[in-house]
gemmi code that builds the backbone of each chain (N, CA, C; Angstrom):
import gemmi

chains = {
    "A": [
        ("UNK", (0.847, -1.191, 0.000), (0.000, 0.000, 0.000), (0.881, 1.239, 0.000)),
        ("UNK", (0.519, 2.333, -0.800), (1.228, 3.854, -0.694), (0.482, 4.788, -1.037)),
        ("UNK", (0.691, 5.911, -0.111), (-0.473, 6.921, -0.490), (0.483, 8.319, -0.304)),
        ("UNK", (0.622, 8.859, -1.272), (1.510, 9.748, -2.121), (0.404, 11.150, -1.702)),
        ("UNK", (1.077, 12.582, -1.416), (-0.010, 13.602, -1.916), (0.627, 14.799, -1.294)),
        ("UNK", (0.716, 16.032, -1.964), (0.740, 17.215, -1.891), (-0.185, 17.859, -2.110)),
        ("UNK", (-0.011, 18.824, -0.634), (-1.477, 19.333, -0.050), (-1.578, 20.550, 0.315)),
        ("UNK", (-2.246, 22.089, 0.123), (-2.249, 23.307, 1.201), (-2.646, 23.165, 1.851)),
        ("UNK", (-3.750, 21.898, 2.443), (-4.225, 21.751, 3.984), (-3.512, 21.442, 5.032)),
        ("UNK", (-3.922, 21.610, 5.751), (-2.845, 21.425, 7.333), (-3.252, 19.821, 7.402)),
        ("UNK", (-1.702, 19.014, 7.664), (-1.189, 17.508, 7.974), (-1.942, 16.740, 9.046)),
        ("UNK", (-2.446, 16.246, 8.884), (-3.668, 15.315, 9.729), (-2.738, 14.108, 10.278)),
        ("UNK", (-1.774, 14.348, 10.960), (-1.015, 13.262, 11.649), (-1.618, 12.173, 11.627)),
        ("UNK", (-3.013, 12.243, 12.364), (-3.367, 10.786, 13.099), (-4.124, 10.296, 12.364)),
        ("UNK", (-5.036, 10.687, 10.806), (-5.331, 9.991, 9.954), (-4.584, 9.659, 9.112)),
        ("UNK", (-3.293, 10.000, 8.860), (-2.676, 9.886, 8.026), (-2.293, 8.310, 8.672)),
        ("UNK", (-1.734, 8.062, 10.014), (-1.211, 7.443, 10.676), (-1.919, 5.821, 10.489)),
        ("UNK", (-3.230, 6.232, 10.610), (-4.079, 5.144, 10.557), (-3.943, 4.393, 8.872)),
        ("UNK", (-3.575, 4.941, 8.199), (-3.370, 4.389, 6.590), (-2.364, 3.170, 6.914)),
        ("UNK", (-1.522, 3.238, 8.193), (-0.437, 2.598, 8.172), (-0.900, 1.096, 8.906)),
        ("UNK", (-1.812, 1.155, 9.624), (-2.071, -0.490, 10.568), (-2.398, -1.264, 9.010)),
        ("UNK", (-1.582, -2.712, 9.552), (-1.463, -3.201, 8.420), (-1.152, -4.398, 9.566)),
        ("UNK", (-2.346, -5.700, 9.492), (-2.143, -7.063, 10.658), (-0.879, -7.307, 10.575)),
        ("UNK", (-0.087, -7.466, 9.080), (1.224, -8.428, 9.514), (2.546, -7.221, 9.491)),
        ("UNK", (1.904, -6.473, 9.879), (3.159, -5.390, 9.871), (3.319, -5.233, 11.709)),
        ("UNK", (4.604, -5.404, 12.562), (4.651, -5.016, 13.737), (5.252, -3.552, 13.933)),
        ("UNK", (5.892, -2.529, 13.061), (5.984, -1.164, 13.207), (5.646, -0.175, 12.272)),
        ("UNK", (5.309, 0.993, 12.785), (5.378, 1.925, 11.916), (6.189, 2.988, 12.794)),
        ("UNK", (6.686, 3.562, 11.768), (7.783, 4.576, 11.615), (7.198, 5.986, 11.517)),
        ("UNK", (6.887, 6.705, 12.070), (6.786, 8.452, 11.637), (7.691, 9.373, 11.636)),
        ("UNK", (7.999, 10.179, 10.470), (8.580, 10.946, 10.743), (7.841, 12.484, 10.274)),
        ("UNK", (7.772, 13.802, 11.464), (7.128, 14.579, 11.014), (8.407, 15.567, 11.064)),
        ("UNK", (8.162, 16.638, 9.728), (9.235, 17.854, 9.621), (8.196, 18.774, 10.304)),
        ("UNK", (8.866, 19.655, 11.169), (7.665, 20.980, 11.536), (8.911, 22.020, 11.108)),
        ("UNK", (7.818, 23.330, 11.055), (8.591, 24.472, 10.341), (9.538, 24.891, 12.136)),
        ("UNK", (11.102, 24.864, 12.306), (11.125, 25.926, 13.130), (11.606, 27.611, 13.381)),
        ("UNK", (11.499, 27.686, 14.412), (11.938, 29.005, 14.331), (13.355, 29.807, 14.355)),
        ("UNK", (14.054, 29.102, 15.002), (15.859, 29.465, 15.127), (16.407, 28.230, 14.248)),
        ("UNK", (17.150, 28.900, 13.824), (18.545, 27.803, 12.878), (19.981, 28.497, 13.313)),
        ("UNK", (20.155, 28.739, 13.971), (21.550, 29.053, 14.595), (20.982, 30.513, 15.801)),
        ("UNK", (21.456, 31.575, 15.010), (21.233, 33.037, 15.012), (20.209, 33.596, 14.260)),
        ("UNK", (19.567, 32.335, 13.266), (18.687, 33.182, 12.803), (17.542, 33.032, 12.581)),
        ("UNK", (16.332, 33.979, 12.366), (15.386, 33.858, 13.563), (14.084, 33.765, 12.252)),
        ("UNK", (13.465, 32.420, 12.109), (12.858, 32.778, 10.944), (11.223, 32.782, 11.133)),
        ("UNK", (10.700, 33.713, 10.279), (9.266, 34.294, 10.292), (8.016, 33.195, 9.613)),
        ("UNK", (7.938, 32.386, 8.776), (7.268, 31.745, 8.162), (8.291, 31.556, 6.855)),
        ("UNK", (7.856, 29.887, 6.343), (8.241, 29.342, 5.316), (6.904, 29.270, 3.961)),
        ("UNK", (7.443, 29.596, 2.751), (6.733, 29.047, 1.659), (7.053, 28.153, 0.651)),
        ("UNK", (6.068, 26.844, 0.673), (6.717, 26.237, 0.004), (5.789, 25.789, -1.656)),
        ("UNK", (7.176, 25.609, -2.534), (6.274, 25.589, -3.813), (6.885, 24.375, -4.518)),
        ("UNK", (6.516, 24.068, -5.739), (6.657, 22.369, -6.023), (6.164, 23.072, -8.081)),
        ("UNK", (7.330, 21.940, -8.285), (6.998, 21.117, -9.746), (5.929, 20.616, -9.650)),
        ("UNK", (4.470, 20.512, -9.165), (3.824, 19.383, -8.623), (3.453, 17.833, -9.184)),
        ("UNK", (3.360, 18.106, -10.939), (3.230, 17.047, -11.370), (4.963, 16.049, -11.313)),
        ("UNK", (5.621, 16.392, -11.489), (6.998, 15.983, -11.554), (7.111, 15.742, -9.660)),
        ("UNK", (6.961, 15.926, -8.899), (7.019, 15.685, -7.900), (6.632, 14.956, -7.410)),
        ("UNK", (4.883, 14.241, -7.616), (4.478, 13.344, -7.113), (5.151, 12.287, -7.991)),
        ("UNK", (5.335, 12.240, -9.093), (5.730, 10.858, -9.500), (7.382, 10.581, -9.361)),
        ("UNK", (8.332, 11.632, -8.492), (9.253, 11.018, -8.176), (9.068, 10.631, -6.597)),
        ("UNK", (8.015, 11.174, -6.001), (7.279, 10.917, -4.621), (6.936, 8.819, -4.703)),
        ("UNK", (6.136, 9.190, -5.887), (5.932, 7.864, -5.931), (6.731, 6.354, -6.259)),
        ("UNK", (7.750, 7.167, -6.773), (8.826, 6.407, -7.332), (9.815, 6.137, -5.884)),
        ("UNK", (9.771, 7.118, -4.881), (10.742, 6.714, -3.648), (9.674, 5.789, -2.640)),
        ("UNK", (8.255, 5.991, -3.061), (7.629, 5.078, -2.250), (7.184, 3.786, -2.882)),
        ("UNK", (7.640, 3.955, -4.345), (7.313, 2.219, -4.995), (8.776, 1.664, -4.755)),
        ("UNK", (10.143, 2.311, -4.616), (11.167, 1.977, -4.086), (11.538, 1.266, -2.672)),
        ("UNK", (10.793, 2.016, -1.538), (11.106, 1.501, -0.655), (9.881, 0.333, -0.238)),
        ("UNK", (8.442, 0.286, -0.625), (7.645, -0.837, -1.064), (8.331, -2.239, -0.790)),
        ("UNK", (8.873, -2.374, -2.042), (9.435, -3.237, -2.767), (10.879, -3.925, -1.734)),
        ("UNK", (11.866, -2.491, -1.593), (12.497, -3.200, -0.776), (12.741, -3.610, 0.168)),
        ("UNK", (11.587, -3.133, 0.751), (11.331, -3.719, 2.626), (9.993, -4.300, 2.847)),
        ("UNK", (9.573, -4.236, 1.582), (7.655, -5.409, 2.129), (7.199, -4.075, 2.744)),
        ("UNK", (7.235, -2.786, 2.497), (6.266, -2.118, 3.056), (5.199, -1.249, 2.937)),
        ("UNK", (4.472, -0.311, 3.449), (3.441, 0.337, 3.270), (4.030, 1.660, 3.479)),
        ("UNK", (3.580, 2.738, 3.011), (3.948, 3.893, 2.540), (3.404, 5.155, 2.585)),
        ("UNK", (3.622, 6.057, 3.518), (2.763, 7.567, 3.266), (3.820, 8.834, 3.115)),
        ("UNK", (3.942, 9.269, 2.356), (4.368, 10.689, 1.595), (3.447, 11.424, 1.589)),
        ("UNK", (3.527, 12.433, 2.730), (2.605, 13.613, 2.182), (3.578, 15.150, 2.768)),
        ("UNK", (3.290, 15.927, 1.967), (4.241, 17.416, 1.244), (3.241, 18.437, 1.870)),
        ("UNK", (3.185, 19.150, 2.503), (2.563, 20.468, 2.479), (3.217, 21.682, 1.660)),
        ("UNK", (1.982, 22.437, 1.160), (2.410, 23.846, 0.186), (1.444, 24.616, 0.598)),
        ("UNK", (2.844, 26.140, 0.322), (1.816, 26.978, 0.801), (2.551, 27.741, 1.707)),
        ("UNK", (1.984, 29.128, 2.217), (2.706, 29.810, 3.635), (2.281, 28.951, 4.597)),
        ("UNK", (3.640, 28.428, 5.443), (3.531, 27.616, 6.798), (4.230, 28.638, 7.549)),
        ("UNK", (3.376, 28.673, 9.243), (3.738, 29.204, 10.050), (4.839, 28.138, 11.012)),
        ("UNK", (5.548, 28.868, 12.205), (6.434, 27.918, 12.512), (5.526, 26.695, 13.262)),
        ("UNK", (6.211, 26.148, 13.664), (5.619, 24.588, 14.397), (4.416, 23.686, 13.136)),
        ("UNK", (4.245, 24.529, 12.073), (3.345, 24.167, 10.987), (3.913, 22.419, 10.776)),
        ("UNK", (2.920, 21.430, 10.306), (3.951, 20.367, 9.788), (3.947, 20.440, 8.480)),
        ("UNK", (5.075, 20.363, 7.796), (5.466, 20.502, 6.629), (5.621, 18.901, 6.193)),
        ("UNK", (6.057, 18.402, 6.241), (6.049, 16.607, 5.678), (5.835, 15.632, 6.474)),
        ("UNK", (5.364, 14.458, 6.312), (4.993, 13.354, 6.883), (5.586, 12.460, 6.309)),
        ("UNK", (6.321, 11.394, 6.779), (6.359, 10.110, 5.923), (6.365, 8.970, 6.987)),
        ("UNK", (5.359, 8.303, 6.908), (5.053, 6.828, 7.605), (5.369, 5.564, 6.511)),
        ("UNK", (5.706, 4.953, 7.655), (6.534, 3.735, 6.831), (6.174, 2.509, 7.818)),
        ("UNK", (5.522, 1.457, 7.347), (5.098, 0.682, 8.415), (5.928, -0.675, 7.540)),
        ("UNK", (6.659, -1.738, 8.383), (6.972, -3.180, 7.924), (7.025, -4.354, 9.080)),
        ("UNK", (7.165, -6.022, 8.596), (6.578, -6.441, 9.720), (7.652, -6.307, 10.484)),
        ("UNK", (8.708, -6.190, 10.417), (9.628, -5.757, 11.959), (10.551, -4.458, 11.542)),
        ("UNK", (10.842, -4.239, 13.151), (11.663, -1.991, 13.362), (12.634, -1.936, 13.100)),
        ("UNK", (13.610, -2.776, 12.635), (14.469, -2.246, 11.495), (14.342, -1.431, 10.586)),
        ("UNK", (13.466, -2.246, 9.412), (12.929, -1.572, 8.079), (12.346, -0.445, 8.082)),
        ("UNK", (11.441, -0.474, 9.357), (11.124, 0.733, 9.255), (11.976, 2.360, 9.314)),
        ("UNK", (12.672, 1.780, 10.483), (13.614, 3.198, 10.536), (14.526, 3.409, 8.810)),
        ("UNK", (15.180, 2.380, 8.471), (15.850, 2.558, 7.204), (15.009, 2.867, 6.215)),
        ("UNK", (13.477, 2.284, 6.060), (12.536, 3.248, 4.834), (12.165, 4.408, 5.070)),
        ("UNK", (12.401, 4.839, 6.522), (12.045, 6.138, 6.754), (12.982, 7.168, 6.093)),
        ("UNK", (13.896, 6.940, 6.530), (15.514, 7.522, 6.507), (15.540, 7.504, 5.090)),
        ("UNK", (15.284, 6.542, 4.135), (15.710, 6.550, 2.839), (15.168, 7.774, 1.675)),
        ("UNK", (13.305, 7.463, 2.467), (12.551, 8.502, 2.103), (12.965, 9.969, 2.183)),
        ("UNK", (12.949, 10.819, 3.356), (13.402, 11.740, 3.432), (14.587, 11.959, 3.168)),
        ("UNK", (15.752, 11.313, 3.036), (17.119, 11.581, 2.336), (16.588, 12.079, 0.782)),
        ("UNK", (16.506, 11.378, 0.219), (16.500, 11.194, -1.140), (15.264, 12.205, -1.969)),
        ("UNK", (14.524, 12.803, -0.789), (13.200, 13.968, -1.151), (13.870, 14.894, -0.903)),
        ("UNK", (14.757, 14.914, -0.043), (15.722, 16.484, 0.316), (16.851, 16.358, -1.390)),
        ("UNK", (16.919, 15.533, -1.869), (17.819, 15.356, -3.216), (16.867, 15.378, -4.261)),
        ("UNK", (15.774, 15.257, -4.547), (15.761, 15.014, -5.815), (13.923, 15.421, -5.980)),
        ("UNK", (13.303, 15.460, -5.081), (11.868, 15.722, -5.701), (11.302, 17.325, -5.622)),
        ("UNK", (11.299, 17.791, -6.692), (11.045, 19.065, -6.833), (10.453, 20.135, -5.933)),
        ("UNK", (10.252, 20.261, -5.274), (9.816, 21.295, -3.985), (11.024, 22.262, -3.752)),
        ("UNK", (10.561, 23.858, -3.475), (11.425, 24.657, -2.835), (10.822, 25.413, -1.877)),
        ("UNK", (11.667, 25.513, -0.802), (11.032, 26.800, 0.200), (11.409, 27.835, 0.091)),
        ("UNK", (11.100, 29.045, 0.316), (11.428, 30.435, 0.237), (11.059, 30.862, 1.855)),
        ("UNK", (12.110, 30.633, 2.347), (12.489, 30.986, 3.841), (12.451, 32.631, 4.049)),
        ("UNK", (10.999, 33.413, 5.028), (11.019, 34.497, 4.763), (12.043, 34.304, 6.188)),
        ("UNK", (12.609, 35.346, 6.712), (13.440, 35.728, 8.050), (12.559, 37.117, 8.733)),
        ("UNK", (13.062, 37.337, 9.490), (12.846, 38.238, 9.720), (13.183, 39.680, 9.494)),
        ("UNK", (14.395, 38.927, 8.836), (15.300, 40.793, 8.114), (15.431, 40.004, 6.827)),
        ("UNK", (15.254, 38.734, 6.213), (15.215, 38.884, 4.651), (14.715, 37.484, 4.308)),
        ("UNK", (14.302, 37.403, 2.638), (13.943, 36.457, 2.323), (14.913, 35.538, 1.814)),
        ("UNK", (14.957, 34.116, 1.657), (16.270, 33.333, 1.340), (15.304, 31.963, 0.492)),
        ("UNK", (15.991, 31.432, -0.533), (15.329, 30.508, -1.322), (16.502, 29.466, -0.779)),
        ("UNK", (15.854, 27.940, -0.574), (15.972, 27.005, -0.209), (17.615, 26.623, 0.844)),
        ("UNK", (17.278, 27.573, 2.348), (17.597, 27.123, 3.771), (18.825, 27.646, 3.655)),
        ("UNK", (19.454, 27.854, 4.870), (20.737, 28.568, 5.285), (21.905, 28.604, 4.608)),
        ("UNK", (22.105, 27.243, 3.873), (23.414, 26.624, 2.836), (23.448, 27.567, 1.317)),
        ("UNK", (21.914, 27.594, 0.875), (22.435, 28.258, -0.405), (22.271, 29.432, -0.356)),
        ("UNK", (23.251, 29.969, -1.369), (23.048, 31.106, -1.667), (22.612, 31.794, -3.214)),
        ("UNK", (21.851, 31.962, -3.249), (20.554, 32.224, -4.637), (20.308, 33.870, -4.532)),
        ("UNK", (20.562, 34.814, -3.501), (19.965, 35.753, -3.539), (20.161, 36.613, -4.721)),
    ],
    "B": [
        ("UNK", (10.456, 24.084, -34.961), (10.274, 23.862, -33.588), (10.681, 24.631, -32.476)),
        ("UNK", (9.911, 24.537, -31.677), (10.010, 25.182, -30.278), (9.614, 24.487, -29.376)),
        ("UNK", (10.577, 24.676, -28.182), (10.315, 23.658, -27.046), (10.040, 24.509, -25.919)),
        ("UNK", (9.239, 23.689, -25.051), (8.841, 24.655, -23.682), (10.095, 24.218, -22.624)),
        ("UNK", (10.434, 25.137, -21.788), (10.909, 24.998, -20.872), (10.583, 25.761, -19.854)),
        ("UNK", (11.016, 24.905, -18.428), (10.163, 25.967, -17.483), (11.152, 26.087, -16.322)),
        ("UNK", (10.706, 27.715, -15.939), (11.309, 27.562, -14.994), (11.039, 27.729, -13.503)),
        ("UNK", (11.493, 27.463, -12.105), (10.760, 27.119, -11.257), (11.821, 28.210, -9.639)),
        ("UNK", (11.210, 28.412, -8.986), (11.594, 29.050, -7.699), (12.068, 30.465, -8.117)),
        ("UNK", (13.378, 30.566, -7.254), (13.842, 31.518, -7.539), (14.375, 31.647, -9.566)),
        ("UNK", (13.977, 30.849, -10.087), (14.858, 30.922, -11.652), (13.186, 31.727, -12.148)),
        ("UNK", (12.233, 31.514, -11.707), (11.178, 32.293, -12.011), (11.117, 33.289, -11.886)),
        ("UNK", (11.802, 33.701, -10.611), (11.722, 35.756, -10.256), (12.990, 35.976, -10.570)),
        ("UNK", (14.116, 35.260, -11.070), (15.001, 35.976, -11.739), (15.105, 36.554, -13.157)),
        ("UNK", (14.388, 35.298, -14.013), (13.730, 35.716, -15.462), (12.534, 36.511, -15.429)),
        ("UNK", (11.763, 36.393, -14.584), (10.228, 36.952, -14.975), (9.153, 35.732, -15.948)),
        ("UNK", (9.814, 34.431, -15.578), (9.059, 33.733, -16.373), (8.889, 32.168, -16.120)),
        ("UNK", (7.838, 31.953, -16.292), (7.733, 30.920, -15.825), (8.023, 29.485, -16.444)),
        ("UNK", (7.565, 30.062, -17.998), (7.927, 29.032, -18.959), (8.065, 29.790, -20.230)),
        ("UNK", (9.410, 29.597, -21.486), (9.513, 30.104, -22.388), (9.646, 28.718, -23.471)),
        ("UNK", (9.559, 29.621, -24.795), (9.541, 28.608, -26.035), (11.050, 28.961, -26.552)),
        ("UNK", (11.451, 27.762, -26.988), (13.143, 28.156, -27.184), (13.411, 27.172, -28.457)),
        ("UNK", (13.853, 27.474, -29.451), (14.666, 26.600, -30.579), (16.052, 25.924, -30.238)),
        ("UNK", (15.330, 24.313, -30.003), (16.579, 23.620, -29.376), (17.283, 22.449, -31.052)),
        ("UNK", (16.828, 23.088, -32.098), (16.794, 22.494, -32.989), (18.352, 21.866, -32.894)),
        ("UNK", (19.374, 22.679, -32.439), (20.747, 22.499, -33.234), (21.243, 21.183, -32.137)),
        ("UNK", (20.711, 21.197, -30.833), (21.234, 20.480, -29.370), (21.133, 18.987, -29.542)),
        ("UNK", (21.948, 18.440, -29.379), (21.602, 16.791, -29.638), (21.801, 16.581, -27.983)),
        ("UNK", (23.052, 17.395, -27.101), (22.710, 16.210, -25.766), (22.244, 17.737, -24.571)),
        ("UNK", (21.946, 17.485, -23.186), (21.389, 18.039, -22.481), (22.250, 19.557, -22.098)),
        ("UNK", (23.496, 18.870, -22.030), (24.426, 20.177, -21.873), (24.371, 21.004, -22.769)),
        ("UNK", (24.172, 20.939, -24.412), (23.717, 21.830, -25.149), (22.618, 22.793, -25.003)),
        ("UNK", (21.999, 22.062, -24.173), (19.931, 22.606, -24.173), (20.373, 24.012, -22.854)),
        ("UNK", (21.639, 23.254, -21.688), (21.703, 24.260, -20.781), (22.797, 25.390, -21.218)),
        ("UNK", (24.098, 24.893, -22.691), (24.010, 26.499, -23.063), (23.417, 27.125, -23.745)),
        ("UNK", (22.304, 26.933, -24.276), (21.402, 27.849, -24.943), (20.621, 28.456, -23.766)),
        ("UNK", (19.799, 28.195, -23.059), (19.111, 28.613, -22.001), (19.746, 29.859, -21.278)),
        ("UNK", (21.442, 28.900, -21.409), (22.431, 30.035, -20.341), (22.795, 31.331, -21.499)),
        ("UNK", (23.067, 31.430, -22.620), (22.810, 32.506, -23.484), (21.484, 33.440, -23.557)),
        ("UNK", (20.430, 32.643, -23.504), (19.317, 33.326, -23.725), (18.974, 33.977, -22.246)),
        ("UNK", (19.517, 33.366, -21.281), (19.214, 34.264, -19.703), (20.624, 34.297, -18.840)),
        ("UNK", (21.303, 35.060, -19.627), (22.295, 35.450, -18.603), (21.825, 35.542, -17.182)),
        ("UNK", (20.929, 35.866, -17.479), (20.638, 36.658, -15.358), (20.944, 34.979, -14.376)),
        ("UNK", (20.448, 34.284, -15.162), (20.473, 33.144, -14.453), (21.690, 32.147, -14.836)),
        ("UNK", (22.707, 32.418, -15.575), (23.764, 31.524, -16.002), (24.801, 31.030, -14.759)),
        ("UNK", (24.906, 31.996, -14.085), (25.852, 31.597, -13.063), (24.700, 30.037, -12.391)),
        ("UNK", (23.479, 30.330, -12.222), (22.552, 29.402, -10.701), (22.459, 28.627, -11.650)),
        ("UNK", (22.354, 28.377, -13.312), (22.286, 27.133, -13.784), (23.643, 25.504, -13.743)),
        ("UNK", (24.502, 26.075, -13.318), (25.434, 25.168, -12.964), (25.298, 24.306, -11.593)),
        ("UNK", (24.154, 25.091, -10.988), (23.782, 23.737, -10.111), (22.452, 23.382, -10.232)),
        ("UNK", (21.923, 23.672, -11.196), (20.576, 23.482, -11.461), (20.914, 21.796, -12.039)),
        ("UNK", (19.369, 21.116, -11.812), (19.354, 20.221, -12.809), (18.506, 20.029, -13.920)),
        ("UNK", (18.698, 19.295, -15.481), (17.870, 19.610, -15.716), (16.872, 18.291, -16.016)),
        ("UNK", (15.230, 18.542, -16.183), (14.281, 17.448, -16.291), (13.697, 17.524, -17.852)),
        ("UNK", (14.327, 16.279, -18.436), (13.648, 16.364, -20.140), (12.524, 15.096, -19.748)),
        ("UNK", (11.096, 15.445, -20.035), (10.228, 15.085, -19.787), (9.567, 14.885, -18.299)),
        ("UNK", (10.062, 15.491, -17.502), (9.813, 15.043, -16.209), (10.495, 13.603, -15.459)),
        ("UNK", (11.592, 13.801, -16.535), (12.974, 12.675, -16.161), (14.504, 13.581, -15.683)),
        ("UNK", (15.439, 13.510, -14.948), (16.175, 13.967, -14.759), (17.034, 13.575, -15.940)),
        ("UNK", (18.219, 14.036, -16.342), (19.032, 13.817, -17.274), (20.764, 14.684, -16.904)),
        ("UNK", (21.108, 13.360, -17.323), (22.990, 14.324, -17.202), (23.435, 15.415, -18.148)),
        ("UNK", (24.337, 15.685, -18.384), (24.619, 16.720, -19.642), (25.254, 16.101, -20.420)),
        ("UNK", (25.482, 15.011, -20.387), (26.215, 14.092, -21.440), (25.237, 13.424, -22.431)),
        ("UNK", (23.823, 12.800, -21.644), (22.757, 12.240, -22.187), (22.012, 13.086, -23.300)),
        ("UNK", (21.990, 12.114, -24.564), (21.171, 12.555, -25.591), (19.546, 12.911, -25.675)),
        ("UNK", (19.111, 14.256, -25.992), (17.718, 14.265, -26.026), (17.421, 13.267, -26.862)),
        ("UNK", (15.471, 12.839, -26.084), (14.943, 11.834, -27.135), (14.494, 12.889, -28.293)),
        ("UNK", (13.777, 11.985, -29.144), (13.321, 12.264, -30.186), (12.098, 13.359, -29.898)),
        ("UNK", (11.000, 13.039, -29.169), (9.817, 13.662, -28.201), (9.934, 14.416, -27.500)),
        ("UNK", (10.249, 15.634, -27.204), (10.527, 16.066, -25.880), (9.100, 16.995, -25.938)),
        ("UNK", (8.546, 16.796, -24.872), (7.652, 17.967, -24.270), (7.692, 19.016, -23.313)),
        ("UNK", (8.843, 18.763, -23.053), (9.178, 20.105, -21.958), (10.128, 19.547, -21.311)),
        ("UNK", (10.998, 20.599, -20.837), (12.009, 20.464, -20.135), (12.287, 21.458, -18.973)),
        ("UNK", (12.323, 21.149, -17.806), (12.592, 21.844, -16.695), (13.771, 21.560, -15.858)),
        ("UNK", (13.978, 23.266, -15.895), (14.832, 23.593, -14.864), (14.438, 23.580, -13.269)),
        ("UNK", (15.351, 22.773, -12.697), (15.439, 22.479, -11.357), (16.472, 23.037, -10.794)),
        ("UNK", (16.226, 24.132, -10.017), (16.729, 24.631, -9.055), (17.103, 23.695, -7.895)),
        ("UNK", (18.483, 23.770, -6.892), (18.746, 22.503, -5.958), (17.182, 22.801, -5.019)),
        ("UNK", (16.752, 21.308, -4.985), (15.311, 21.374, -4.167), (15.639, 21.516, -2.327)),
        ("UNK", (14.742, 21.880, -2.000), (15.090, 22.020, -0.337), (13.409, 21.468, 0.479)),
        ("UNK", (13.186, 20.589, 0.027), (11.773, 20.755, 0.497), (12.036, 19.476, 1.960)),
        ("UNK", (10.728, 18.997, 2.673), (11.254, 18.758, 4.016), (11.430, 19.184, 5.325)),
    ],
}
model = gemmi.Model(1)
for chain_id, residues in chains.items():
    chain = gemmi.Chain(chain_id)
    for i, (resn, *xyz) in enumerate(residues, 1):
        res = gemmi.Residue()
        res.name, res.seqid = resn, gemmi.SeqId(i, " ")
        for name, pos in zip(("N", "CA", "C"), xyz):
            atom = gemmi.Atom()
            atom.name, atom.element = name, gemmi.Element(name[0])
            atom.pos, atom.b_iso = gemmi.Position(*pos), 0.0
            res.add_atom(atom)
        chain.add_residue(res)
    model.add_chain(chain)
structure = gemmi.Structure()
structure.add_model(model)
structure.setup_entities()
């Protein structure tokens, strides 16, 4: 099972969560991103985030028919877009298999490889300026 | 012919555009497609060297030959989403 989706609604943790009970599965894995507010010294106001969207879900789907396959498991990817305030949740990915190994490593694989390669950017407002995608680059 | 290409994040408010039509007639592999792009928008030539680019909503190297089909090709800015 995988259920893929980019959304402007606010992240429904605990239904999302429920996609994941599965009888012969004994874990699931969550991992939630929330927006925060300090990254060192600097102090940030709200994030916006925007997306390739068609090109996105199907490399979304492609890291969740990936990890499927290689751990027997079940799968939730979901993306928020849109102005997020801080503590907002910005991504979800549940990963349920029948034992907690797999899970932590499909978790981990997921979000590695979405921070590399599936089209989404944030535009990090600050409080003294705006910055396109997080403290490292520099685009201004 | 003319091909769409698009562009996305900050490569949008640096051109003013979101998607342009471009004559990729002469380009046989991908690195060609990104110096034409990089001629036609200086503003953005320097941020295209870490851009990547997507021929069909496939990633591609700069060595790799366009197909025959292309329907669009996008520029990918490094993604940060997460």
């Amino acid at each position: 099972m995988k259920y893929v989706a980019l959304q402007h609604e606010k992240i429904e943790i605990g239904l999302l969560s429920e996609k994941l009970i599965n009888k012969n599965h004994g874990g699931i894995n969550l991992f939630v991103g929330t927006i925060r507010e300090w990254t060192g010294d600097i102090q940030t106001e709200e994030i916006r985030y925007t997306s390739y969207e068609e090109m996105a879900l199907k490399e979304l789907n492609k890291l969740a028919t990936e990890v499927e396959a290689k751990w027997g498991a079940d799968v939730v990817i979901v993306h928020r877009l849109g102005l997020l305030q801080i503590t907002d949740v910005a991504v979800f990915i549940g990963v349920s298999t029948p034992h907690r190994a797999a899970c932590y490593e499909g978790s981990r694989y997921i979000i590695e490889h979405l921070k590399e390669r599936v089209p989404i950017w944030k535009e990090e407002k600050d409080v003294d300026k705006t910055r396109w995608g997080g403290i490292d680059a520099d685009n201004s | 012919m003319l091909t769409t290409v698009k562009f996305f994040a900050f490569l949008a408010e640096k051109t003013n555009q979101t998607e342009v039509k471009l004559n990729l007639q002469q380009c046989q592999t991908v690195g060609e497609v990104r110096e034409v792009i990089s001629s036609e928008f200086p503003e953005i030539a320097i941020d295209l060297a870490t851009c990547m680019l997507a021929v069909n909503m496939e990633f591609q190297h700069d060595g790799d030959l366009l197909p025959e089909e292309i329907t669009e090709i996008a520029v990918i800015p490094p993604v940060s989403g997460g």
